[in-house]
N, C-alpha and C positions, 0 to 999 in steps of 0.2 A: 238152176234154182229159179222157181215161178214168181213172179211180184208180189204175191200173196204170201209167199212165204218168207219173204224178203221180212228183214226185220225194222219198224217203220220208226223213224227219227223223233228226238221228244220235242215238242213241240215246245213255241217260247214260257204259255203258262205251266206248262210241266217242269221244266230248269224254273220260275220263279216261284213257282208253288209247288214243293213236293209233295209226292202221296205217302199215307198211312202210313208209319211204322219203316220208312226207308228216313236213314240221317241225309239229313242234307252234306252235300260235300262243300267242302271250304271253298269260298270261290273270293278273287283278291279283288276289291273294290276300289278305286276312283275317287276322294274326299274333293266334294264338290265346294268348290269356293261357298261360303257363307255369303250371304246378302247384307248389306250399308243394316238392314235391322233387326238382323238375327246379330249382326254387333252388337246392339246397341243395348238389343233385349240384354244377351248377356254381361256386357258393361255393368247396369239395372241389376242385374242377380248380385253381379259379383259383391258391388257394393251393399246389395242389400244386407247378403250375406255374412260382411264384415262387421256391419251395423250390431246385427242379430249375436253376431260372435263375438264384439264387445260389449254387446250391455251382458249376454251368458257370462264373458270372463268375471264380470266385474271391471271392469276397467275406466269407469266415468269418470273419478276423481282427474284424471291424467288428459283422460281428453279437456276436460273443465279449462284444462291450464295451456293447455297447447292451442285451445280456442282464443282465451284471453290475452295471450303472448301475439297470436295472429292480426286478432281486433287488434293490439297495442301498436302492430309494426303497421297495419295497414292505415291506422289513424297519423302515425308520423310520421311514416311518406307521405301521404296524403298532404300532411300541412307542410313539409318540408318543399315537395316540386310545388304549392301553391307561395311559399314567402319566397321559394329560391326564382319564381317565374314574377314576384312583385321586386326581388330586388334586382333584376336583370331588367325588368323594364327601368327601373328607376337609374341605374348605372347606364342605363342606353340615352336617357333623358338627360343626366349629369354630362355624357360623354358628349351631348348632342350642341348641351349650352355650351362647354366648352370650345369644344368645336367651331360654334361661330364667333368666338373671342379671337381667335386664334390671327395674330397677320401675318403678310407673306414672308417665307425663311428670310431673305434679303433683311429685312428690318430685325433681326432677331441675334445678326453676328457680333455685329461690336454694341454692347451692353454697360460702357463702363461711363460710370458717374462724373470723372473726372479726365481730362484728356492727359498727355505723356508729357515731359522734356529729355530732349537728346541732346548729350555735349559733346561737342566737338573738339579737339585739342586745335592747335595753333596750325599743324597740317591736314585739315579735315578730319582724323580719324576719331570713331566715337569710342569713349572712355567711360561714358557715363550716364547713367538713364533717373531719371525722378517722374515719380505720379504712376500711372498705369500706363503702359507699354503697347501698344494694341500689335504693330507691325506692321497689318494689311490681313484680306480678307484672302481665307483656302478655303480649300471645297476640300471631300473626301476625294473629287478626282482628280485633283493636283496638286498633295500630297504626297509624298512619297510611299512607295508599297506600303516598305518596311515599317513606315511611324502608325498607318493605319494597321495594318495586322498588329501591331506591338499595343495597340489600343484595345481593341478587339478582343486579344488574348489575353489581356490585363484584367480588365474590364468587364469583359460582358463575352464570353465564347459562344453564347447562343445570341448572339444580337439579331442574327440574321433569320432566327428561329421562332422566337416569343410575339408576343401581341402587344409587348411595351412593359409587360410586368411578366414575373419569370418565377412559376408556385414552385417549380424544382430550386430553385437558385433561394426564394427566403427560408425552404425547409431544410437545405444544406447550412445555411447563414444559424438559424435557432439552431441547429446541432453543433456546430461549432461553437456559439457562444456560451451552449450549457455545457459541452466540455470541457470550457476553458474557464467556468465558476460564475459567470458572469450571468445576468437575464436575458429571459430569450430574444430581446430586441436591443440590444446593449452591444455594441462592439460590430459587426460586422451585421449591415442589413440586407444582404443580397438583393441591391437597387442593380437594375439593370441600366445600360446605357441611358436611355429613353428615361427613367424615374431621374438618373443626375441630371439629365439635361432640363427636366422640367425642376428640379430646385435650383439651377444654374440662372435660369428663368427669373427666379422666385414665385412660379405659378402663375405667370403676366401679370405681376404687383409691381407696377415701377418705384424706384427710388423719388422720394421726392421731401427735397431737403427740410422745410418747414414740418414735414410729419415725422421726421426720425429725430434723437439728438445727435446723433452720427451716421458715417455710413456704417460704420460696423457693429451697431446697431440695426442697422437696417439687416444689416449680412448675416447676421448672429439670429436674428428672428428665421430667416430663409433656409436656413441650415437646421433648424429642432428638429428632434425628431419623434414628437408625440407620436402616437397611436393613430389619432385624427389627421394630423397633417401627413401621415404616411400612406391613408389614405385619399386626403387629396392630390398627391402628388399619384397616385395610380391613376385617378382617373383622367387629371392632366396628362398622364403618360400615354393611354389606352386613346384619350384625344390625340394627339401629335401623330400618332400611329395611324390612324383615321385622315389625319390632313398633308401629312407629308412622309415623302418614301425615306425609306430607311437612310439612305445616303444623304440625305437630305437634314436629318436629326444627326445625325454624325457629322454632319457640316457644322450644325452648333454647335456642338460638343467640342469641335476641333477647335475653334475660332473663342468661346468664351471661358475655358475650364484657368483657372490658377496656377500658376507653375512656378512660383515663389519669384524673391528677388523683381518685384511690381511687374512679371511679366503676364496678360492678358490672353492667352491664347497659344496655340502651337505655334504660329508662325513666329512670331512677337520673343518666344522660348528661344525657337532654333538661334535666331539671332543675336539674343541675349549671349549666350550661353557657347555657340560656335561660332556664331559670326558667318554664316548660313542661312539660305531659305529654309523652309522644314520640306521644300521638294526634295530637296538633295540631303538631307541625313542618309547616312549609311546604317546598316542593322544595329549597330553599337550604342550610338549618338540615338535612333530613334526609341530603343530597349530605356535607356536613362530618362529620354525627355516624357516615355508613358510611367515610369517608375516613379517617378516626380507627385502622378496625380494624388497615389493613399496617403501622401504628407510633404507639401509642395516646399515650407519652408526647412522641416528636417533633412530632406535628402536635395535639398538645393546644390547642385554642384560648385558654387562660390562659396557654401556654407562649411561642407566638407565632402572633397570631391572623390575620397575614399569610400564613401559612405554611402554615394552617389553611384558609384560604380559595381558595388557590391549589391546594392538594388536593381541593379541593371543586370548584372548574372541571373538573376532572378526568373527577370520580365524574357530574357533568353531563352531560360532552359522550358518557360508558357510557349513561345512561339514556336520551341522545335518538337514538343510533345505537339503542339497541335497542328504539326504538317508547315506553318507559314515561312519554314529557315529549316535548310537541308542540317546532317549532322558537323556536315561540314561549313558552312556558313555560318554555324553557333560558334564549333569551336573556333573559328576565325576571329568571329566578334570578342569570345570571349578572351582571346591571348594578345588582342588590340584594342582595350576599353578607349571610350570616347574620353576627350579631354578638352579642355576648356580652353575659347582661343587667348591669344594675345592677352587683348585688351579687357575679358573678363576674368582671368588666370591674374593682371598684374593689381587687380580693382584701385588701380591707380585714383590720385586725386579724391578722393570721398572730400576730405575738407572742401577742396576746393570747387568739391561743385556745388556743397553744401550753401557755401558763400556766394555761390554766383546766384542762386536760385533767390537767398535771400534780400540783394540787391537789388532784385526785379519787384517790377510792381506786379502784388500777388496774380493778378489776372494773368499775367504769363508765365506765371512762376509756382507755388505750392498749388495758388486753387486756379488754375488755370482749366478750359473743357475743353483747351483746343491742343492738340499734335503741333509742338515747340519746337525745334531745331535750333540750339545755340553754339556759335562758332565762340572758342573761348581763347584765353591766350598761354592758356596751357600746354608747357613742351613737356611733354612723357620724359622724354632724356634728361631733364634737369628736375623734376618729380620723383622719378627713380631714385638720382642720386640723392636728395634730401633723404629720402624714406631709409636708404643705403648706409649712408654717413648716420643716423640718428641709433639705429639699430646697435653698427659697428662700434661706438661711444658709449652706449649703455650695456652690451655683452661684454668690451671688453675692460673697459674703465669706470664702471658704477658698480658698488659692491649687487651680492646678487640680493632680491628681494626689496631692494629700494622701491619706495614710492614716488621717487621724483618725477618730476613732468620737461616736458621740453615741448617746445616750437618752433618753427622756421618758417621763413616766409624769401624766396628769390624774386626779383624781381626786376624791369629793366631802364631805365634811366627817366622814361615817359611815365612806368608807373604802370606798365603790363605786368602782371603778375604771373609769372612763370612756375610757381611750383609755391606748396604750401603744406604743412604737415603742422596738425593742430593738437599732438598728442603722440606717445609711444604707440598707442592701437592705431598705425594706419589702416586697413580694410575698414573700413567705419566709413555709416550713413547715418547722420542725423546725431552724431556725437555733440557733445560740448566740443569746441574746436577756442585752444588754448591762443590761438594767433589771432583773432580777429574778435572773440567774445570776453578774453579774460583782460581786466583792465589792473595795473601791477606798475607799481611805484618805477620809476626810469631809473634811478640812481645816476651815477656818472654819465650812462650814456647820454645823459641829457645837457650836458657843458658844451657839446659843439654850436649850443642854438645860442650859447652864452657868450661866445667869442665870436659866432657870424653876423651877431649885433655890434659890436666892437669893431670890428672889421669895415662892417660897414658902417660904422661911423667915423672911419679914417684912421683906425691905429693900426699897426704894423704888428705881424706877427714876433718881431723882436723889442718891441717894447718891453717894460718890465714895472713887474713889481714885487713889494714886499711880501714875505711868505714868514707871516711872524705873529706870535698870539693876538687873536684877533676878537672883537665880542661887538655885538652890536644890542644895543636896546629895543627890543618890538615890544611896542604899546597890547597891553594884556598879559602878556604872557611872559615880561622879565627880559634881562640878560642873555643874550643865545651867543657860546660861544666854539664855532663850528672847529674842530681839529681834522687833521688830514689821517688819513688811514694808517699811515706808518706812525704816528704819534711823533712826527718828528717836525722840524721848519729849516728851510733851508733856504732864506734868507731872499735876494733880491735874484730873481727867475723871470726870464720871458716868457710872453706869453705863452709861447712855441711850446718850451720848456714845462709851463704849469700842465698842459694839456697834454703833453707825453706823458706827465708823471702821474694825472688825473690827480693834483693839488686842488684839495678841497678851501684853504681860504683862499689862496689867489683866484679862484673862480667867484667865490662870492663878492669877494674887493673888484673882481671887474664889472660882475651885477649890477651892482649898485650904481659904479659909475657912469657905465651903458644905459644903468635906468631898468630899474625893473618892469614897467607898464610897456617900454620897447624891449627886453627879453622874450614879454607875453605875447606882446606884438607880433613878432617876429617867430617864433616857436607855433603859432596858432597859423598864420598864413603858410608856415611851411607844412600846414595838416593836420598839427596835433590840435584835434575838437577834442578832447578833454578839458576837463576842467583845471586851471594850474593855479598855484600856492601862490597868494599875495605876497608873503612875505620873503626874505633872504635865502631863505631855505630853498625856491623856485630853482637856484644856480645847480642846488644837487641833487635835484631830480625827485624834489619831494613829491608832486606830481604824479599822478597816474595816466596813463596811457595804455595802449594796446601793440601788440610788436606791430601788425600790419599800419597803424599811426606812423610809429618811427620810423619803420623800413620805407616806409612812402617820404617823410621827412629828410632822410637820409639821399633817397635818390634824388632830390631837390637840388641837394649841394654836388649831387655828381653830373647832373645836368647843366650848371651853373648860375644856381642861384634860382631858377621857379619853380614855382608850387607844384606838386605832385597831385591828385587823386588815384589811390591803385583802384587799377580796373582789370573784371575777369572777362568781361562782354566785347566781341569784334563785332557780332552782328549774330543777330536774332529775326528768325521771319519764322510764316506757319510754314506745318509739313505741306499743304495743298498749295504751297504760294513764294515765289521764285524772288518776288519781290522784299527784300528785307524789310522791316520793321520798325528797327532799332539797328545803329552802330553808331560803333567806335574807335576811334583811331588813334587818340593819341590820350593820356592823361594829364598833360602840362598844361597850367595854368598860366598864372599873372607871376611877373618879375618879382618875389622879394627881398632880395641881396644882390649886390651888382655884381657882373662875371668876376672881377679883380679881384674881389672879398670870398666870392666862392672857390677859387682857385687858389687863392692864397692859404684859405682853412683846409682847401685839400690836401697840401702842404704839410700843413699842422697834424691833421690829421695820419698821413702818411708816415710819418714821424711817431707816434703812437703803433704801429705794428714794427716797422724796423728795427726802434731803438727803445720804445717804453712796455706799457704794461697787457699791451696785445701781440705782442711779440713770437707766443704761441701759433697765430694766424698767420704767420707768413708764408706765403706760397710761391715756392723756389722759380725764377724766372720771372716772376709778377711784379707788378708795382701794387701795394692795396692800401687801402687809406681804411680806418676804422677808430672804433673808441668801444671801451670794456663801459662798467655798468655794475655794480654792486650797489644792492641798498641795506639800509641798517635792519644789524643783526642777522643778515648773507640770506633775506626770505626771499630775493630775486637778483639773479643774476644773467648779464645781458655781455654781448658783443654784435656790434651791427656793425658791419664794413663792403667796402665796396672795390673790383677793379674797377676798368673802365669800361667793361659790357654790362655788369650787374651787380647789383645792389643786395646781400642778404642779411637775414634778420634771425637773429638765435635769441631765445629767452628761457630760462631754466628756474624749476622753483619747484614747491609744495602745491599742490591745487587747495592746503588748507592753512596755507602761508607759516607753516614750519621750517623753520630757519636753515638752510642747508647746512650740512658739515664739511666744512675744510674747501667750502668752492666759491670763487669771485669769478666775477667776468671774464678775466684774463685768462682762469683755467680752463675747466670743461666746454663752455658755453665758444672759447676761440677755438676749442679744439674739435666741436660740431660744425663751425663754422669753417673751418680749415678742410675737414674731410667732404664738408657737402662740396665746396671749390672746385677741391682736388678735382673730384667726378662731374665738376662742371665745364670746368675748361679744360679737361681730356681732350687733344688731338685740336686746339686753338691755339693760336699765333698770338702771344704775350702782347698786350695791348699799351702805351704810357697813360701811366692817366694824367686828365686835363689837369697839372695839379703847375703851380707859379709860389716860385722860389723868394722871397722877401729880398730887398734890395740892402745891402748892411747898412746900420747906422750909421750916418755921417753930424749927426748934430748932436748934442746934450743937453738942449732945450726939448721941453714937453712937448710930442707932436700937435699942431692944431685939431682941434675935432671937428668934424661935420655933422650935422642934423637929418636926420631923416626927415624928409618932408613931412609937417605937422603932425611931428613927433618930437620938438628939442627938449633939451634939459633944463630945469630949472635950474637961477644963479647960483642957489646954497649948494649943488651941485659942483660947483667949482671949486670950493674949498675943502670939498672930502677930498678930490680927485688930487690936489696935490699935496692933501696929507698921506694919500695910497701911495700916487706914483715918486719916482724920484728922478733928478736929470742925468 
C-alpha cells in the first residue's frame, strides 16, 4: 500500500474540534486544581446565593435574632476578658503588695502570744503542761513520712498541685454543703493547705495586747469567715505561693496549727500526747495527731481517746486510697491504734499543778512569754494513790449520786507537797481545787493547836481536868455553853484523855487557861493565815481554814515543833537556760513549840487513832498519830494525821455547805485517809514516830506553868486555872 493511500492521522485540532455532523466521542478529563481565586470567587457565589435564598424564603425575622444574640455574646465577651484582664491585673498588684509584707519562713514558726510551763515531778519526769506548748521547731523534712502524708491526705490531696487556692476543692466544698441543707459557704470551705496557713498567720496581723480584749478575741476575728475575708485570705495564699516553696508553707503549717490540750504545733502534739518527737510517730500515732486538726479540742486524745482513734481510722483509710500506706500497713495501724503515753494517759496532778503555777509570780506563771521548766515535788506514786483511795471510798461507800466533795493533800514533814486531789473530778485543769481554794470551818481538828500551847507552857500530857457543865459569858452575844458531842461529861480526864475522846469542854477550859491571844499565837505561826475566832469558840474550830493550812500545820508538829510553808516548787529556770531561777529546798521555818511539847502531843495525838475516835485510820504495822474534825450540824468533816514519813490531809463536805448525813471525821474522811496510806507505804519499812511518852505523875500539887516568851498570862488568869484544874 503507497503513502498516499495510507490513511492519514487526525490531527491535534481535529480530536479538539470535531467536524460537522460526527458526535464527538467521550473522552475522560483531568479536573484541574482550581486556583486561591476561583475559591474565593466561589466562596462569593455561595454566600451570595444563600443571601439571595433567604430573603426569597422569607426568612429575616430569624436571622434578626440570631444577629442580636451574636451582637449580645460578642458584647459580653468582649467586657468579660476586658473586667476579667482588670481584675487579674489587680489580684497580680494585691499579690505583689503582699508579697513584699511577707518575712523570712524562720520568723513565721512559733507564732504564740504567750510562752509554755512544763512540770516536772519530783524524778524529773513531765506530768504536766500550762500556757502554749511550742516543743521546738520541724520542717516538713524532718518530720516523719507518715505525719506529713497523713496531713496532706487529710488536708489538702492537691497541695502539691494548686497555686495556693484550689477552684476544684471550693466547688466540691459548696456541693457538699448544699447537700447537707446548709449554705453554700457554711460548713466545709475547701481552704487548702496554703489558705489555713495564711488564717494560722492571721494574714500578718500580729497580736497585740492593748488592741484586742483578749487573745481569743484576737483568734475569733482570725478565724471568720465572711465572704471578704475569704478573699483576702486567697490572695494572702496565692502570695505565700509566690514567696516560698511548697515545703516551706507546710513547715508552718506543721510548726503553728492547734492540736488541743495548749499544744502549738506538731512537735509540741507528738510530745504532749506520746511522749515522742513527731520524727518518730508511727502511721497510727501520725493518722490521730492529722485527725486532731478538723476539731483539736473534741477528738483530743486526753479528752476521749476512743474517739480519737476512731478519727484516726479515718485519716488511715485517706492515706491508703491515696497510695501514702500499703493495704498492709493500714491494716496494721488500724488493729494497733496509737495510745496515749504514761504521763498523758494518767493526766496526773491537774490540782497540783494548778497550784504551783499560781504560787508563781504571774510572769513565770499564767502570763508568762517565756518556755518555763518547773522541777516540782510531786511523786506520781503517792498522786496515784490519793486519786485511787478517793475513787475506791466514794464507789464503794458513798450512796450513788451523791453530791459530796472531798480533798486530800500528802505531804512531807519540811512541807513538800507530794500529791493533791482538790475534788472527785481528778483529770481537771483550771477546776476549783477544794484543798487549797475552799476555806471550811476546822472543827475538832483544830484542838491539837489548843493543847501544843499548853504543852508548851509546861503542862503534862497527864494533867487533868474537869469535864462538867460548863458556860461561859462572851460580852455581846450572852451565855455560851459549849457540850461535848456524845452529850455526855465524864468528870475529871487528862489531857491525853480529853484529846482522844475529842472533849469539847475540856478543850475550851484549857483555852482559856493557855490564853486565847497564845492559842491564836500559836495556831497562826504553825501557818494557819486565816482568820481565827476571838472568842471560846477558837478551841473548836470555829475558824476557818484551808486543808493545805492544816496539813502544812500538822506537819509542823511531826517535824518538831516548826513552822511549815507547803511548797510545790524545787526549782524553776527557762527552757533556753541551764541556770535555775528560782529554788527550793526545804519549807521549815522558825521554832514554835519546843521538840518536848511536840513529841509529847505526838503522843497524845497517837492515842486518838489507837484507842479514840480515829481509830478507823490505823494502819496495821504503823505508828500514826492524827485527830478527826467534825463541825456543827456535820457541813465539814476532817481527819488529818500523820506517820513519820508523811503527813496527810482529808476534808469532806458539800461545796454548798449542806450538812452531811451520818458522817463525822472519824468515819469516811479516816477512812480516805486510811486507803490513801495503805497505797502510800506499799513496799516501806514501818517507821516509830518521833513521838515521847509523859513521865507519870508523881505530885498532887498544880504543875508550875511557863510563859511564852512575851506572851504571859494575866494574874486573873490564875484563879480560873484553879477553879478548872484540881490537885
Amino acid at each position: 500500500m503507497t503513502e498516499s493511500r495510507r490513511r492519514k492521522a487526525p490531527l491535534v485540532a481535529d480530536k479538539r474540534y470535531p467536524s460537522k455532523g460526527r458526535k464527538p466521542a467521550a473522552t475522560k478529563r483531568t479536573a484541574k486544581p482550581a486556583g486561591k481565586k476561583a475559591v474565593a470567587r466561589k466562596t462569593t457565589t455561595r454566600r451570595t446565593t444563600r443571601k439571595k435564598t433567604r430573603r426569597k424564603s422569607g426568612g429575616g425575622g430569624g436571622g434578626i435574632f440570631r444577629r442580636f444574640f451574636r451582637w449580645v455574646w460578642r458584647l459580653i465577651w468582649g467586657v468579660t476578658w476586658r473586667v476579667g484582664a482588670v481584675a487579674a491585673m489587680l489580684l497580680a498588684l494585691a499579690v505583689g503588695v503582699v508579697y513584699t509584707t511577707l518575712p523570712d519562713v524562720n520568723e513565721l514558726l512559733d507564732g504564740r502570744a504567750r510562752g509554755s510551763v512544763t512540770l516536772l515531778d519530783r524524778d524529773g519526769k513531765v506530768f504536766a503542761w500550762r500556757g502554749d506548748q511550742f516543743g521546738g521547731v520541724i520542717t516538713a523534712g524532718t518530720v516523719s513520712p507518715h505525719l506529713k502524708n497523713a496531713v496532706v491526705a487529710t488536708e489538702d490531696k492537691r497541695f502539691y498541685r494548686h497555686f495556693g487556692v484550689s477552684p476544684r476543692g471550693v466547688a466540691s466544698a459548696v456541693r457538699i454543703n448544699l447537700s447537707e441543707g446548709r449554705g453554700p459557704l457554711s460548713g466545709h470551705g475547701g481552704s487548702t493547705i496554703t489558705q489555713q496557713t495564711a488564717k494560722l498567720l492571721c494574714l500578718g496581723v500580729p497580736y497585740v495586747p492593748s488592741e484586742w480584749d483578749s487573745e481569743a478575741a484576737y483568734e475569733s476575728d482570725c478565724r471568720q469567715g465572711s465572704l471578704w475575708r475569704k478573699g483576702k485570705e486567697a490572695v494572702y495564699a496565692i502570695a505565700m505561693e509566690v514567696k516560698y516553696s511548697k515545703d516551706e508553707i507546710l513547715t508552718i503549717y506543721l510548726n503553728r496549727a492547734f492540736l488541743g490540750a495548749g499544744a502549738r504545733g506538731f512537735e509540741a502534739a507528738s510530745q504532749r500526747y506520746f511522749g515522742i518527737s513527731a520524727a518518730e510517730v508511727n502511721p497510727a500515732q501520725a493518722a490521730m495527731l492529722a485527725g486532731l486538726l478538723v476539731a483539736p479540742t473534741r477528738y483530743a486524745p486526753t479528752n476521749n481517746l476512743q474517739r480519737s482513734q476512731d478519727r484516726a481510722r479515718l485519716v488511715l483509710g485517706l492515706m491508703e486510697a491515696q497510695d501514702y500506706l500499703t493495704t498492709a500497713q493500714a491494716t496494721q495501724a488500724r488493729n494497733n491504734p496509737a495510745q496515749l503515753s504514761e504521763a498523758a494517759a494518767a493526766r496526773a496532778g491537774g490540782y497540783f499543778a494548778d497550784w504551783v503555777i499560781t504560787e508563781l509570780p504571774s510572769y513565770f506563771g499564767a502570763d508568762t512569754t517565756d518556755d518555763v521548766v518547773i522541777k516540782t515535788t510531786l511523786d506520781q506514786r503517792l498522786q496515784k494513790s490519793a486519786e485511787e483511795a478517793l475513787k475506791y471510798i466514794f464507789q464503794e461507800k458513798v450512796r450513788e449520786g451523791s453530791k459530796a466533795q472531798a480533798a486530800i493533800v500528802v505531804m512531807s514533814a519540811d512541807g513538800a507537797v507530794r500529791a493533791m486531789v482538790g475534788g472527785r473530778q481528778t483529770r481537771v485543769s483550771g477546776a476549783f481545787n477544794r484543798a487549797t481554794q475552799a476555806l471550811r470551818q476546822t472543827g475538832s481538828s483544830f484542838k491539837p493547836f489548843v493543847y501544843a500551847t499548853a504543852l508548851e507552857l509546861g503542862y503534862s500530857p497527864l494533867d487533868t481536868v474537869m469535864d462538867e457543865p460548863y458556860c461561859v459569858n462572851i460580852p455581846g452575844s450572852g451565855q455560851w455553853c459549849p457540850k461535848n458531842y456524845t452529850h455526855k461529861f465524864y468528870g475529871r480526864v487528862t489531857l491525853a484523855d480529853a484529846l482522844k475522846n475529842s472533849l469539847n469542854i475540856p478543850a475550851v477550859k484549857v483555852a482559856e487557861i493557855a490564853g486565847l491571844d497564845n492559842v491564836r499565837t500559836v495556831a497562826s505561826e504553825f501557818g494557819i493565815e486565816s482568820d481565827l475566832a476571838q472568842g471560846p469558840a477558837l478551841a473548836l474550830g470555829a475558824s476557818e481554814s484551808t486543808l493545805i493550812e492544816m496539813t502544812g500545820a500538822y506537819a509542823g508538829i511531826l517535824n518538831g515543833g516548826s513552822a511549815v510553808e507547803p511548797y510545790g516548787l524545787s526549782e524553776l529556770k527557762l527552757l533556753e537556760d541551764d541556770t535555775p531561777v528560782m529554788v527550793t529546798s526545804s519549807g521549815i521555818g522558825e521554832r514554835v513549840i519546843n521538840d518536848k511539847a511536840a513529841k509529847q502531843l505526838t503522843w497524845m495525838m497517837q492515842r486518838v487513832v489507837s484507842e479514840g475516835t480515829g481509830a478507823r485510820a490505823q494502819l496495821p504495822g504503823w505508828q500514826v498519830a492524827g485527830k478527826t474534825g467534825t463541825t456543827q450540824a456535820a457541813r465539814d468533816a476532817w481527819f488529818i494525821g500523820f506517820t513519820a514519813d508523811y503527813v496527810a490531809g482529808v476534808w469532806m463536805g458539800y461545796d454548798d455547805n449542806t450538812p452531811l448525813s451520818g458522817v463525822t471525821g472519824g468515819g469516811l474522811p479516816a477512812e480516805i485517809w486510811k486507803e490513801t496510806m495503805l497505797r502510800v507505804t506499799e513496799g516501806m519499812t514501818p517507821t516509830p514516830l518521833p513521838m515521847l511518852a509523859p513521865d507519870p505523875p508523881v505530885r498532887t500539887a498544880q504543875p508550875q506553868r511557863q510563859r511564852r516568851q512575851g506572851r504571859g498570862f494575866e494574874d486573873a488568869i490564875n484563879n480560873l486555872f484553879k477553879n478548872i484544874f484540881g490537885n
